[in-house]
C-alpha positions in Angstrom: 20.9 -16.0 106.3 22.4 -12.2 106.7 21.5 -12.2 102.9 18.1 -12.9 103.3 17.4 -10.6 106.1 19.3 -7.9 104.1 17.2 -8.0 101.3 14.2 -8.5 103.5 15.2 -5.0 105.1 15.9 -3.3 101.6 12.6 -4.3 100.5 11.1 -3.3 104.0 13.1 0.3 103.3 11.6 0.4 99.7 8.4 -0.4 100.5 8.4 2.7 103.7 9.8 4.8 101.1 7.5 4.0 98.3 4.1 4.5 101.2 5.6 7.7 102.2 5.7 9.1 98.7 2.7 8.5 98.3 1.3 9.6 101.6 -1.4 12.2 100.9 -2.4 15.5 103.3 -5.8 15.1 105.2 -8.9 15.4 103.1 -6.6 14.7 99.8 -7.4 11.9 96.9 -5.3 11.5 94.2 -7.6 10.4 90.6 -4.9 10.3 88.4 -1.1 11.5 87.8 -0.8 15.1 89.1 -4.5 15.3 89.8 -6.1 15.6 93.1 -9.3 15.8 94.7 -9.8 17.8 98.0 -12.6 18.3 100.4 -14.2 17.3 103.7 -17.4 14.6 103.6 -17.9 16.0 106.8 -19.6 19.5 105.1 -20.2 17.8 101.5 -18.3 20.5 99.3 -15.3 18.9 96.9 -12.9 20.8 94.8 -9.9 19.6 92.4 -6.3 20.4 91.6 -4.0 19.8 89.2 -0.2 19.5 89.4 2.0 20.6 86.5 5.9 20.8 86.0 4.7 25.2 85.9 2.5 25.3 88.1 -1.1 24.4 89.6 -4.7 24.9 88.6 -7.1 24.9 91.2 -11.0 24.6 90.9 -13.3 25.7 93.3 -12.4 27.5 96.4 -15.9 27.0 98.3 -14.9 29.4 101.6 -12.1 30.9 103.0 -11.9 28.0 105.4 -11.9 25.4 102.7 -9.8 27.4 100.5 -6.8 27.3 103.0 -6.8 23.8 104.1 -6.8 23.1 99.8 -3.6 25.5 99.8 -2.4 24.2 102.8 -3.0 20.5 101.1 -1.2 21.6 98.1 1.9 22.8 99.3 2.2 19.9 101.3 2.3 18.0 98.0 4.0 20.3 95.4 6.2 23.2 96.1 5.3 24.5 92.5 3.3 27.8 92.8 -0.4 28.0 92.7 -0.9 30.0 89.2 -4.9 30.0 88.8 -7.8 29.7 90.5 -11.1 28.4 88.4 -14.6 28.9 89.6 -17.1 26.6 88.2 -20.1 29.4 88.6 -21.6 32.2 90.9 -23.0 31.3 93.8 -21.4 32.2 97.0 -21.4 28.7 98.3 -18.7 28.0 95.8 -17.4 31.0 94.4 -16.0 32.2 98.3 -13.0 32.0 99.4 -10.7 33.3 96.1 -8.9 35.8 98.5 -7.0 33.2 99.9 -5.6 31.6 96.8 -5.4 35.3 95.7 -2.8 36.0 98.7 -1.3 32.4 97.6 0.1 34.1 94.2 -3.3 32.5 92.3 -4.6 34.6 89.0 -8.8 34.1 89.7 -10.7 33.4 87.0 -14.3 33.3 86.0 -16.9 33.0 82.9 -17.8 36.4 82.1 -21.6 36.5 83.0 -20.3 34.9 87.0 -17.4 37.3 86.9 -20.4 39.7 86.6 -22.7 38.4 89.2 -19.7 38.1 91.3 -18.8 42.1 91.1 -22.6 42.8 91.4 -23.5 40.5 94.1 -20.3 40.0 96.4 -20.9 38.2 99.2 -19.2 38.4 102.6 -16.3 35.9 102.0 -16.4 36.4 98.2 -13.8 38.9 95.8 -14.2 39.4 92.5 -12.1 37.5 89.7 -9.5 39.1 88.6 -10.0 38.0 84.7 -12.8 36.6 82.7 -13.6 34.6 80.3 -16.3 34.7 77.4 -18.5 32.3 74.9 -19.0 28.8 75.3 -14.7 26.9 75.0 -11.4 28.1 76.3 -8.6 26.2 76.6 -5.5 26.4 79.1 -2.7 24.9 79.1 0.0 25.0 82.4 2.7 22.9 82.2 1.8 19.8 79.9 -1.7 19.7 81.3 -4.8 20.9 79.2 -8.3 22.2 81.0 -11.1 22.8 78.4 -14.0 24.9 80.2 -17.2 24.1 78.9 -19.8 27.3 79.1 -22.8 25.0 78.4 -25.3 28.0 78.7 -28.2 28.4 81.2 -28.9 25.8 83.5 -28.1 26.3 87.1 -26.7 29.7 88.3 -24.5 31.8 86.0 -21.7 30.9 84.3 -21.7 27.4 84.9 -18.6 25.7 84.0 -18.0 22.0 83.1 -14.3 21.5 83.5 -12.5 19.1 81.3 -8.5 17.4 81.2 -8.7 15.7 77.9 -5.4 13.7 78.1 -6.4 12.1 81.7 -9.8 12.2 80.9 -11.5 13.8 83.9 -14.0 15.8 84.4 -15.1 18.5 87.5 -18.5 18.8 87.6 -20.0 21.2 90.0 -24.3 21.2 91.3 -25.4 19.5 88.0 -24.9 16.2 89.1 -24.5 14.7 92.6 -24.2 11.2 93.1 -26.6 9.1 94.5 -28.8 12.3 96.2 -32.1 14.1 94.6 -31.7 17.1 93.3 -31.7 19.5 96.0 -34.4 20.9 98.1 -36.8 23.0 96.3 -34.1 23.5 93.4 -33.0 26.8 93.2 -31.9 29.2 90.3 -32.3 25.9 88.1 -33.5 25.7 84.6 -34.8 22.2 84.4 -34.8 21.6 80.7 -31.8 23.2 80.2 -30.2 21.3 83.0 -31.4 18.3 81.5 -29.8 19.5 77.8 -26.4 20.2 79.5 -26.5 17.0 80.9 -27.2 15.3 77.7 -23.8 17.2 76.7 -21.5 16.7 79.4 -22.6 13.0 78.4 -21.2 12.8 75.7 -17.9 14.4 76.5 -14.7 12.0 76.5 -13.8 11.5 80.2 -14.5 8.6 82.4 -13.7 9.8 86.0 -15.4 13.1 87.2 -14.4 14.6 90.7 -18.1 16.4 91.8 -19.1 19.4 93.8 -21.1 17.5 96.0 -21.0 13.6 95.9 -23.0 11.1 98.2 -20.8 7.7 96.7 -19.3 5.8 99.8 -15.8 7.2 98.8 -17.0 11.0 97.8 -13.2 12.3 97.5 -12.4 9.8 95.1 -15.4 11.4 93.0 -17.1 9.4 90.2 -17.6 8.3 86.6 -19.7 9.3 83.5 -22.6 7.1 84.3 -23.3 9.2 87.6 -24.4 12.0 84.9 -26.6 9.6 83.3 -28.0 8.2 86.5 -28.5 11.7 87.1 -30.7 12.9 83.8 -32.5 9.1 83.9 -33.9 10.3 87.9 -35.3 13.7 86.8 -36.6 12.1 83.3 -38.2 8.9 86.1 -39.6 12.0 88.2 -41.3 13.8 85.2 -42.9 10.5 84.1 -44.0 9.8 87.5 -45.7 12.9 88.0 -47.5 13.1 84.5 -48.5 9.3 85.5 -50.7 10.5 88.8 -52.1 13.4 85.9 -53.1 10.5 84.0 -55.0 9.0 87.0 -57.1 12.4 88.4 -54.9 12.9 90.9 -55.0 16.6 92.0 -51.9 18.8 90.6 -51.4 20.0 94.4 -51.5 16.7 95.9 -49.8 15.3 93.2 -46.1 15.9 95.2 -47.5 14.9 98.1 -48.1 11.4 97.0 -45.5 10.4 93.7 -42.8 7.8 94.7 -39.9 6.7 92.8 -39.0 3.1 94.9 -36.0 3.4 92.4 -34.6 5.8 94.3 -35.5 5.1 98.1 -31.5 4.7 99.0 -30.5 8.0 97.3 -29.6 10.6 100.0 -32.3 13.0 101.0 -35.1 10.8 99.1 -37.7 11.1 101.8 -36.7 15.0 103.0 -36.7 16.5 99.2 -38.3 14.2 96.6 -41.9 16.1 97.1 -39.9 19.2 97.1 -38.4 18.0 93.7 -41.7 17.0 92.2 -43.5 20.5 92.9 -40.3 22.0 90.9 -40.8 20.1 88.4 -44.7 20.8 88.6 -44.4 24.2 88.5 -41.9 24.5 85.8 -44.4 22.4 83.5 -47.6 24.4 85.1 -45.8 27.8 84.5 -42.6 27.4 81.9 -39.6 27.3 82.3 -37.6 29.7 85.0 -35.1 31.2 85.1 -34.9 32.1 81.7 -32.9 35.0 79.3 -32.9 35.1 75.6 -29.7 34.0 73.9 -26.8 36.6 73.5 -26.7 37.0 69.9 
């Protein structure tokens, strides 16, 4: 008997041990070996890390506020320094925030055309990268872990950048696809055919779990998989062909918004709020071209 309950209580010890190791900070997912999710469902805004035996990688920094609780979350897993911070593209909704992983030791790092933006256009709780990087691949490497950034050109903001860890195959995917929400209010600074071409390529990339931006999957921290990105292009594709469909019946252009359904998508987030805001983008962007728009760097 004093066996038994000794090896009941080394398992019992084992088992503590084992939860405790694995015992994340608040906020925190783990996706795969040495990579991690963070963010707050609360205010809808995700960001990932990545663990190495030199270092960390960080994407995203969002705000100053969400930038320290990620730090905060990262040295309660790791006490390996924070060597680089990665933002995904311009806008000050996600590009804030760097000087905090900035004062953490992090090297901040942008595509050239957001870095620009960025020194142009800095916003209250926004500072400027402190190196950029140019055409459409570059490859890091920290540690044993490779990130490929993907410049896939213009489709939403400047800059935008698809990340990629080949080995674990992950992806972080910021504002081109969120799951299981329309596209977001009256869409802004987005270049619909282009949006719809990058997605078409991030498609085909080799990964099959993706951590996004903004996800509205019952478990958002745990992020999502390829086919969200294919869900994604198939809605705005369904949206087009509804809207063409009330051309095809006389229905007015300007009521046309006002009256296009897509019963597909009733239990998507935000479906009754933004899907006539959605359909007059797309309307317009067929009624008057495509916009934004800039001519290719040569």
């Amino acid at each position: 008997m004093k066996k038994i309950i000794g090896v009941i209580v080394i398992i019992g010890v084992l088992f503590v041990g084992t939860a405790l190791a694995e015992a994340l900070p608040p906020h925190t997912a783990k996706i795969a070996q040495g990579v991690y999710s963070y963010g707050n469902p609360a205010n809808g805004y995700f960001s990932m890390f990545m663990v190495t035996k030199d270092g960390v990688i960080a994407i995203e920094s969002i705000s100053s506020q969400h930038a320290a609780g990620m730090v905060k979350a990262i040295k309660e897993i790791t006490d390996q320094p924070i060597r680089y911070l990665l933002h995904s593209h311009n806008h000050w909704d996600h590009a804030s925030g760097g000087k905090v992983f900035r004062e953490a030791g992090a090297t901040l790092m942008a595509h050239e055309e957001a870095s620009a933006w960025m020194e142009a256009n800095t916003g209250p709780d926004m500072v400027v990268p402190d190196k950029s990087w140019e055409g459409n691949r570059k490859d890091m490497t920290l540690g044993d872990t490779v990130v490929e950034l993907h410049y896939l050109g213009m489709n939403h903001g400047l800059g935008m950048t698809v990340f990629l860890l080949p080995k674990e195959k992950i992806a972080y995917i910021a504002d081109l696809v969120v799951p299981n929400r329309v596209m977001f209010n009256i869409v802004p600074d987005f270049n619909i055919k282009e949006w719809e071409r990058s997605l078409k390529v991030i498609a085909q990339m080799d990964f099959d779990k993706a951590v996004y931006s903004h996800n509205n999957n019952a478990t958002p921290l745990l992020g999502g998989t390829k086919q969200d990105v294919n869900d994604y292009l198939q809605f705005m594709q369904d949206l087009r062909g509804a809207i063409f469909a009330e051309f095809k019946k006389g229905t007015n252009p300007m009521m046309v918004p006002t009256v296009v359904q897509l019963p597909k998508y009733k239990d998507w987030a935000m479906y009754k709020e933004w899907l006539p805001m959605n359909a007059w983008r797309i309307l317009l962007d067929e009624w008057m071209g495509p916009f934004p728009w800039r001519p290719d760097k040569k």
